[in-house]
C-alpha positions in Angstrom: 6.9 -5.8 -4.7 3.2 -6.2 -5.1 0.2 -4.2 -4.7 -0.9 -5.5 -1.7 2.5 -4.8 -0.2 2.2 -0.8 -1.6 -1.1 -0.9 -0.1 -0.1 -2.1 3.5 3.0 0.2 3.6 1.1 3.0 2.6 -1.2 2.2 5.1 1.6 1.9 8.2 3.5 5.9 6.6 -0.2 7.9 7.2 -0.9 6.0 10.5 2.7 6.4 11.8 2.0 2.4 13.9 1.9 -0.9 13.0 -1.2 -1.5 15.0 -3.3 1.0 14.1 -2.4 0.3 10.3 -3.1 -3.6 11.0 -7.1 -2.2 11.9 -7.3 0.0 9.3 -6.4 -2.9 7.4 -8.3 -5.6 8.9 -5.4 -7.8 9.6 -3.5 -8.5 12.2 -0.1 -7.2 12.9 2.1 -9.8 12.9 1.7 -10.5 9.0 1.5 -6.6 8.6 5.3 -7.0 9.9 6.4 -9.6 7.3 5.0 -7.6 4.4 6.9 -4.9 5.2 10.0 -6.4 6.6 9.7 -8.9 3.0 9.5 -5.2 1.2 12.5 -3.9 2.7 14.3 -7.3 2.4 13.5 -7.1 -1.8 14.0 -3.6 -2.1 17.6 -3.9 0.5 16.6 -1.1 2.0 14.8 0.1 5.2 11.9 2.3 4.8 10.9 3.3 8.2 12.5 3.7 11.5 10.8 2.0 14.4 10.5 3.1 17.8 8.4 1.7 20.5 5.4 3.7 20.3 5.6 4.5 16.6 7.3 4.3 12.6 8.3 7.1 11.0 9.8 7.0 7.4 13.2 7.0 5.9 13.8 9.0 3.3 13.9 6.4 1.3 9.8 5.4 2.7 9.3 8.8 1.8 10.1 8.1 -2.0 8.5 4.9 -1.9 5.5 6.6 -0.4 5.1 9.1 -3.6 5.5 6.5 -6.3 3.3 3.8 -4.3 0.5 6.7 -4.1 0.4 7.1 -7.7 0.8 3.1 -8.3 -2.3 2.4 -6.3 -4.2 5.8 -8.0 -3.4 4.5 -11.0 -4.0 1.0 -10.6 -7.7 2.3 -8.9 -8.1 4.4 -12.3 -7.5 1.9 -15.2 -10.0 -0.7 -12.7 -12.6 2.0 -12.7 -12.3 2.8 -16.4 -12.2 -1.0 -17.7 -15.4 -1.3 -15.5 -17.2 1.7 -16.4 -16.4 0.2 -19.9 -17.8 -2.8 -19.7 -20.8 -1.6 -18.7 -20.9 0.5 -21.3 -20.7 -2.5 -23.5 -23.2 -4.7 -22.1 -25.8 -1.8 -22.3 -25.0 -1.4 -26.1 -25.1 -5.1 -26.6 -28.7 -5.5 -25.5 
């Protein structure tokens, strides 16, 4: 499991379709369908029910949902920080 992967599956639980998370992504749906299909694969579970029109989560997509929100906060965080920081630096290092 990989950020990218948390990322895209996040994506595909808030827009409830493969489609419409493949736009808001900026990909196109087919790999969308690996990523997720190689997550459930690695993690032996399935974490969304699909139905023609639309995906809706498993209860165990639900759970993956909550920790891969606060992976990809956190993950956002510690970026912004070590940046901010470095800045910092290179001002005081002038």
């Amino acid at each position: 499991m990989n950020l990218r992967q948390l990322e895209y599956f996040m994506a595909i639980a808030e827009e409830h379709q493969l489609t419409a998370a493949a736009k808001r992504l900026h990909i196109m749906q087919p790999p969308l369908s690996y990523e997720l299909s190689s997550l459930e694969r690695e993690l032996g579970v399935k974490l969304v029910s699909r139905s023609s029109r639309s995906v809706e989560l498993t209860d165990a997509g639900k759970l993956l949902y909550v920790r891969a929100a606060q992976i990809v906060d956190a993950t956002s965080s510690a970026e912004r920080e070590v940046k901010n920081f470095a800045a910092g630096a290179k001002r005081h290092a002038r």
